[in-house]
C-alpha positions as CSV (number, residue, x, y, z in Angstrom):
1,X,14.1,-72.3,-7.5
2,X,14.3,-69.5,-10.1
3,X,18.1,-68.1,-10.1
4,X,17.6,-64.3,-9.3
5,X,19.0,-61.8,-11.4
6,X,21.0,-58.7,-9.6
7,X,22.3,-55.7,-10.9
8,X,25.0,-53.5,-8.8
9,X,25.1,-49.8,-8.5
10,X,28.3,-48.9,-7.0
11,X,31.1,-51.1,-8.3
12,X,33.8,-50.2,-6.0
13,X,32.3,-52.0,-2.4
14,X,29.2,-53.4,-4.9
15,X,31.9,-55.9,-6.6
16,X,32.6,-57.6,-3.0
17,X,28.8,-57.8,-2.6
18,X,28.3,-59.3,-6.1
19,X,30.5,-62.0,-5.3
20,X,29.0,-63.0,-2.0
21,X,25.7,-62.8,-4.2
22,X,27.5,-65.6,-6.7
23,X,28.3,-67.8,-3.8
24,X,24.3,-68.0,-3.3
25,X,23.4,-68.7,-6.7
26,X,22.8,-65.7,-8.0
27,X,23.3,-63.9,-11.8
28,X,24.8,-60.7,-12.1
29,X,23.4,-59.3,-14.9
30,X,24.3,-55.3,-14.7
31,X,26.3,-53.4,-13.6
32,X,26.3,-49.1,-13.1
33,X,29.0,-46.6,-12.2
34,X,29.9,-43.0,-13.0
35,X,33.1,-43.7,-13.2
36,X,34.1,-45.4,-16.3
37,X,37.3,-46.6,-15.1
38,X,35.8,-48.3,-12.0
39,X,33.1,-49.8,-14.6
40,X,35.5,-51.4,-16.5
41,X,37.3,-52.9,-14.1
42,X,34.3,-54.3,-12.5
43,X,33.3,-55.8,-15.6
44,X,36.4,-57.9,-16.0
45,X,36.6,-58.9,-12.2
46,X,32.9,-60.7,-12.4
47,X,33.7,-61.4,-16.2
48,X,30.8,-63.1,-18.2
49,X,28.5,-61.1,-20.2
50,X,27.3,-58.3,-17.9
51,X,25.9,-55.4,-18.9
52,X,27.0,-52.0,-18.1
53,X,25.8,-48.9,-17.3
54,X,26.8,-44.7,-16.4
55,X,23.0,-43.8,-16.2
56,X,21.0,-45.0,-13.7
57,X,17.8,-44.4,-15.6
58,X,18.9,-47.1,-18.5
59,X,20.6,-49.5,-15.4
60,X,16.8,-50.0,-14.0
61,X,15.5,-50.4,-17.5
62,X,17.4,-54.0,-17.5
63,X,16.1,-56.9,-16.7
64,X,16.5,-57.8,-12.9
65,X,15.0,-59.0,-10.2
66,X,17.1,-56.9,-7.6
67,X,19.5,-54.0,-7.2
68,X,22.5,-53.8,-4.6
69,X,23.1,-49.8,-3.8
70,X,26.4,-49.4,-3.0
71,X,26.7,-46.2,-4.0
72,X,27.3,-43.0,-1.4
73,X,25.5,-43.9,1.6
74,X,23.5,-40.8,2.0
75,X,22.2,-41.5,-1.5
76,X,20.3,-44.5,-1.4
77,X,16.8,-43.6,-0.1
78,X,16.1,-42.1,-3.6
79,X,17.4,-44.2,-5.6
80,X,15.6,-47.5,-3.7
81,X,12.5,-45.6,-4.2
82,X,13.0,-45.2,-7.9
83,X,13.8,-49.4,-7.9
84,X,10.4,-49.8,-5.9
85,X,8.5,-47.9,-8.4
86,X,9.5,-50.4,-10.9
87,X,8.9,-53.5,-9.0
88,X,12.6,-54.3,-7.9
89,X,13.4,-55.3,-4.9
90,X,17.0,-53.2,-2.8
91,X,19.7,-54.6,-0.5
92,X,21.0,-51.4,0.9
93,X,24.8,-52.4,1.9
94,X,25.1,-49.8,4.5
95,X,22.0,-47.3,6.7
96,X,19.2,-46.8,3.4
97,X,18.6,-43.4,5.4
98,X,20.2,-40.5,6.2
99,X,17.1,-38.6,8.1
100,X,14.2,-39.5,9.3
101,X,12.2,-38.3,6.8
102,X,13.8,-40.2,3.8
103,X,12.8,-43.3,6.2
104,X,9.1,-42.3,5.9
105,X,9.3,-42.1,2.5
106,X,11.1,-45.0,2.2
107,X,8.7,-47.0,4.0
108,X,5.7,-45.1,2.2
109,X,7.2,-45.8,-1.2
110,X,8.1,-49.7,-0.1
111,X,4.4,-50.0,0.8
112,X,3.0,-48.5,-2.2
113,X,4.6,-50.7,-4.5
114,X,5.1,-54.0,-3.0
């Protein structure tokens, strides 16, 4: 079985996350945070050779299969979408939805680009 490749966005709860990803085989290859202090110091908990990113326009231009958002909860509906549209696939850590109506188009966008 291919060994997936994840990226995290949202290093402060995402770097929990990453690990338990580890323990299942998978590579995390990116990281991406605002803040540059929590970056850094996500980079040298995972170590290896992991990218990293402050814009999350370049972070979904890596190469990965998947992308944790664990970034403000009330956030992620967009920012799935903008993974979907690019063929990669989300695990939200927390509610991806904050109404109703960013769960329709969270669903719409999902089907669209499968």
């Amino acid at each position: 079985m291919k060994q997936l490749k994840i990226g995290i966005f949202g290093t402060g709860r995402g770097c929990d996350i990453a690990e338990n990803f580890r323990l299942l085989g998978c590579e995390i290859t990116a990281l991406c945070d605002f803040n540059p202090d929590r970056l850094a110091a996500a980079a040298q908990r995972l170590g290896g050779d992991i990218a990293q990113y402050q814009d999350f326009d370049s972070f979904i231009e890596h190469d990965m299969d998947a992308v944790v958002l664990a970034n403000y909860f009330h956030e992620h509906a967009p920012y799935a979408i903008r993974c979907f549209e690019r063929g990669i696939h989300v695990f939200s850590e927390c509610i991806s939805n904050g109404t109703m109506a960013e769960g329709v188009e969270l669903v719409r966008a999902f089907e669209k680009y499968p």
